[in-house]
N, C-alpha and C positions, 0 to 999 in steps of 0.2 A: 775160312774164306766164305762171304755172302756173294749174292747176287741180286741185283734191284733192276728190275724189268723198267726202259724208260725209251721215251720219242726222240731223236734226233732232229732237227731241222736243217737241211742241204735245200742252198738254193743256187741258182743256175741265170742269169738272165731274169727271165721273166717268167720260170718256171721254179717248185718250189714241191718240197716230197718231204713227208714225214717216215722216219725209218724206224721200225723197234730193234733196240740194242739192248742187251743187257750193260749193267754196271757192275764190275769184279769190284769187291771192298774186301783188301787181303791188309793184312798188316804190317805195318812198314811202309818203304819205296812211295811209288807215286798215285797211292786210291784216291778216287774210284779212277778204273782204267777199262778201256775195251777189250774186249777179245779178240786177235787176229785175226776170226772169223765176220766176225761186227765190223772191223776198220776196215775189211777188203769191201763188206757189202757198201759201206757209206762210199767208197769210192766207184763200187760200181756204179751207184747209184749217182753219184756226182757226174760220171761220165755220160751216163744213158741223158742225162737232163744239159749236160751240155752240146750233145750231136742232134741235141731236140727229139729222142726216142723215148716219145712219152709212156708207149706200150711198153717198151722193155723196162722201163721205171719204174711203172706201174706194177712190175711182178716183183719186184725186189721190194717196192716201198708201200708201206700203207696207204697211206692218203698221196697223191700228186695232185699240183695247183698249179693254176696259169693264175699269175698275178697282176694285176691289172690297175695303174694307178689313177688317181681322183684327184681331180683340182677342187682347190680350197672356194 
């Protein structure tokens, strides 16, 4: 069984957070797949960025972004 260090992207609104997860590569079933641990954080993190808790995001998630769009 490997593991491969990678960013997630959760976005929320108008809010938007980079997560590190690892990648399990087992053989067989369903690879690459999260860890337990990994799935709960991306939901944490899904939630902090949906109650707009950009602090508490920010400690779970690498990078958080306010997204901001542009007319053409």
């Amino acid at each position: 069984m490997k593991s491969k260090a990678t960013k997630k992207l959760v976005r929320e609104g108008d809010l938007a957070a980079e997560v590190d997860v690892n990648l399990v590569d087992a053989e067989g079933g369903w690879a690459p797949y999260l860890s337990l641990d990994d799935a709960n954080k991306l939901d944490d993190v899904r939630e902090a960025l949906r109650a707009g808790d950009v602090k508490r995001a920010s400690r779970l998630a690498s990078r958080v972004y306010r997204l901001t769009p542009v007319t053409a």
